[in-house]
N, C-alpha and C positions, 0 to 999 in steps of 0.2 A: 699189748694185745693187738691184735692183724684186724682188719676191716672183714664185718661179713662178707660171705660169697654172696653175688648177682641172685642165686637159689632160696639163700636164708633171708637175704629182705623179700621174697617173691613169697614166703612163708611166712614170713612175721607178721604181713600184710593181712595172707588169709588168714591166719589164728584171729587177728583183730577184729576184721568184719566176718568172721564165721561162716567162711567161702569153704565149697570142698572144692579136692583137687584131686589131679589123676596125676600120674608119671608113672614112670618106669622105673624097676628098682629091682637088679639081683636078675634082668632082662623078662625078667614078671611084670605085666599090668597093673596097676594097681588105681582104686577110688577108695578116698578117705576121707574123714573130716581132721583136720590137724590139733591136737590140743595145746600142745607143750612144744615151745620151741629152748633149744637152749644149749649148753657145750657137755659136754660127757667130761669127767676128772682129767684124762688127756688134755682138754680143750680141744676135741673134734668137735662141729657140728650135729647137733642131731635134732629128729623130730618124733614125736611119742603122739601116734595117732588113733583112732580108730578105725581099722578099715574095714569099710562094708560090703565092696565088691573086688572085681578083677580077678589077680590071681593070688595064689599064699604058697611059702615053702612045703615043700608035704610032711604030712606031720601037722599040721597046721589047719583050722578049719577058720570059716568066714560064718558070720564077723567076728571081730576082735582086734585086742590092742596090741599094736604093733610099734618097735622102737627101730627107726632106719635113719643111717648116717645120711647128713641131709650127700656128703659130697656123692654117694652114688645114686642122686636121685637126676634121673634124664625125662626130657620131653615132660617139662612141669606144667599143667596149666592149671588156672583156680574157674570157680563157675560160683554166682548164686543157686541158690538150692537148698532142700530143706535141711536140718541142723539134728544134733543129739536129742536134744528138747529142747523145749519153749521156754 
């Protein structure tokens, strides 16, 4: 098995301390809280989040849970802020 990408510890991070985070994804915005980090049957990366803002494929409304290969996630950052629940 290969070493995470630089992305998937920058994710594994926020699942831990329950950081949201914004990136780019599919050249859509996107704000989420991340829940699940982990490899799809492939062994691609992914992440299975909740996203509450930005933007969604059409067809698609906000919020909701959304599963995004972590390798097309660009411009990642994490933030404190408020969580799912308490």
């Amino acid at each position: 098995m290969t070493e995470p990408s630089a992305t998937y510890a920058i994710l594994w991070r926020a699942v831990r301390e329950r950081r949201q985070i914004t990136f780019i994804s599919k050249r859509k915005y996107r704000e989420a809280y991340p829940v699940i980090l982990g490899y799809s049957a492939d062994g691609e990366e992914v992440l299975f989040a909740y996203q509450a803002g930005g933007h969604t494929s059409p067809g698609n409304k906000l919020p909701g849970w959304r599963c995004f290969p972590v390798a097309g996630i660009r411009d990642l950052t994490s933030r404190k802020g408020g969580w799912l629940c308490r």
